[in-house]
N, C-alpha and C positions, 0 to 999 in steps of 0.2 A: 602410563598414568591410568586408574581406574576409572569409571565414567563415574560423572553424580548418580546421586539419587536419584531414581524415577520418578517422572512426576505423578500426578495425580488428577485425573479428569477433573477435577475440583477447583483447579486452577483456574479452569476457566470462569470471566464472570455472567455466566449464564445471559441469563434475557435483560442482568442491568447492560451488559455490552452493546444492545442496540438502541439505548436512550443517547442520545449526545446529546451534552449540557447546552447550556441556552445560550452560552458564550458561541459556542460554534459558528464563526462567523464564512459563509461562501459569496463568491461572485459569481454570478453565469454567465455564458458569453453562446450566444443562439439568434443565430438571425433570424431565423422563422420566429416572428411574435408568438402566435400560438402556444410553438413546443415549451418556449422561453417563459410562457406563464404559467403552462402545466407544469414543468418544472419547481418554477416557483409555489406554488402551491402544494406539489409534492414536499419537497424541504419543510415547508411552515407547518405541514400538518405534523411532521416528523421530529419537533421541535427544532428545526436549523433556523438560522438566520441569514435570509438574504441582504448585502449590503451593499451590492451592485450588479447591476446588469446590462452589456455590452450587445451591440448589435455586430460587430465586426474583433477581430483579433489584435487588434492595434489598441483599441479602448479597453479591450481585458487586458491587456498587457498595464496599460496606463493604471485602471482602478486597482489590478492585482499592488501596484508599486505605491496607489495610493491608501490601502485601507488596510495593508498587509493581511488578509484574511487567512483562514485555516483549510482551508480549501479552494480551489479555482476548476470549474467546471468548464468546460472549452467545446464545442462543435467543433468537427473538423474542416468542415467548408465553410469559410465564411471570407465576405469581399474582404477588401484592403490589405487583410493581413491572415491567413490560413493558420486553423486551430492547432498544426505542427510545428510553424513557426511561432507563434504564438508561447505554445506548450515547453519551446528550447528557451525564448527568452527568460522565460519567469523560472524556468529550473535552474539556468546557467546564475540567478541572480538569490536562489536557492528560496525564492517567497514564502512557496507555497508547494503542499502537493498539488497535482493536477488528473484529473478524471478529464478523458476526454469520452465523448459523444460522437457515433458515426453511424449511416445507413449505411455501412458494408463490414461484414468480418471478414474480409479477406487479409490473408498472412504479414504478405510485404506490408501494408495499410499497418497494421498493428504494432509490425517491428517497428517501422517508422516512427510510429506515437512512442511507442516505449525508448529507442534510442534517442527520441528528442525529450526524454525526460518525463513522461507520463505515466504516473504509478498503477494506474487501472484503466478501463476503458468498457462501455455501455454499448451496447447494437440498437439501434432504435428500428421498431416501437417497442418502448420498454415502459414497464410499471412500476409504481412505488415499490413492491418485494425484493426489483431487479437497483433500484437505487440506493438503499441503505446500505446492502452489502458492498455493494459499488464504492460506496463511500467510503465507507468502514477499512476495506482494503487499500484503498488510498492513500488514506491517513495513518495509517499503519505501517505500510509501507515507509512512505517518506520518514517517519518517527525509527524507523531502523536505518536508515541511510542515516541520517542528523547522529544516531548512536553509534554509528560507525565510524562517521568522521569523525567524532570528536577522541574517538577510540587507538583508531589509525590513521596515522597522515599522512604517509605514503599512499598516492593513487591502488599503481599496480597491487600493493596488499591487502587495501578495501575492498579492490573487486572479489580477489582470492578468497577473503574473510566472508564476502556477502555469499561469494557459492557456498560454501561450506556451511556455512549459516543456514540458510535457502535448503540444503539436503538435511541438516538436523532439524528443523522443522519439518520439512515431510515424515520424517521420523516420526517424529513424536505425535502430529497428527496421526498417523497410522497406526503406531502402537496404543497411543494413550486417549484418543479420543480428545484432541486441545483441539483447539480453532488454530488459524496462523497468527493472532495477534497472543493470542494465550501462549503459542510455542514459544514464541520470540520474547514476551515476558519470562518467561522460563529460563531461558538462555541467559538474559540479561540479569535475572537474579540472582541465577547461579555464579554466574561470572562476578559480581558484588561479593555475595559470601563466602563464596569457595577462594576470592585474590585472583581468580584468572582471569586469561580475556578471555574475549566471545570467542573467538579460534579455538583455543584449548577445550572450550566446555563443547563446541559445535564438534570436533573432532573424538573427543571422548562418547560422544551420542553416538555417531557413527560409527566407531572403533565396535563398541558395547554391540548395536544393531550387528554389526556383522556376524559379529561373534555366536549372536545367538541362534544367528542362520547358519552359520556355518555348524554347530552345535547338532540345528535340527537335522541341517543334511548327515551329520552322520547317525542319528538316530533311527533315517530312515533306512539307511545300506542291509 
């Protein structure tokens, strides 16, 4: 199979991609008051809308289930109920994506957030430049999981489909200069107009990419 069409850095939607609409509805879940209002205040200025906000992981779990919001923003230590445990219910119940918040980047810490279902994850002390993208990736994220399932229903071939996926996006990043939400619209359009699935068009990116490495290395012999 040929690959599509190239894309075009164009694709992306420049500086409208870090307005989020005013619907944007998040929760936050931060025990430290403080950080819990500079947060707040980070989102409102950014146009988000705050619609709850939890002191422990048990009450984010609760408001996550009660206001369905478009994000869920989680600390990882917090009493009653820890922002990991926390971060698996509301993924396993498929809410929301989830950003979580930690004072540590260390490895294991991170995998844990992610296998318990967390699309992104913040190092704190962090600034509003560090939370838009934060978010941004979150919700993107989780919007390509929802695309996937609805795509494939078999587990095992969703995973297989997101790796694949996941390397044609690096692609394209690196070749075409997209962002990851712009790649992944890419993918997904082509996949529409072209009749295929994401597999086929993610494989064809990659197939093409190799080729043309392979191509250079021999131009360089």
């Amino acid at each position: 199979m040929t690959a599509p069409e190239s894309p075009q850095p164009v694709a992306d939607d420049g500086n409208a991609s870090h307005v989020p609409p005013m619907t944007t509805r998040v929760v936050i879940a931060e025990d430290e008051a403080l950080i819990r209002l500079d947060l707040k205040e980070m989102l409102e200025e950014e146009g988000y809308t705050v619609v709850g906000e939890a002191g422990d992981g048990q009450r984010a779990v609760e408001l996550a289930r009660e206001q369905r919001p478009d994000l869920v923003i989680l600390d990882v230590k917090m009493p009653v109920l820890d922002g990991i445990s926390a971060a698996e219910k509301i993924a396993e119940e498929s809410i929301a994506p989830v950003l979580m918040l930690t004072a540590f980047s260390q490895r294991d810490l991170v995998e844990r957030a992610r296998d318990a279902g967390a699309m992104a994850y913040l190092v704190k002390p962090f600034s509003k430049s560090d939370v838009v993208p934060a978010i941004e990736m979150a919700v993107s994220r989780f919007a390509e999981l929802r695309a996937l399932e609805k795509e494939v229903a078999d587990l095992a071939q969703r995973l297989e489909t997101r790796k694949l996926v996941d390397r044609a996006k690096s692609v394209l990043q690196t070749q075409y200069g997209l962002t990851e939400p712009a790649a992944f619209r890419w993918i997904q359009k082509t996949s529409m107009d072209r009749r295929l699935s994401m597999q086929q068009v993610a494989e064809a990116v990659i197939a093409d990419a190799e080729e043309k490495k392979a191509a250079r290395g021999q131009d360089g012999q």
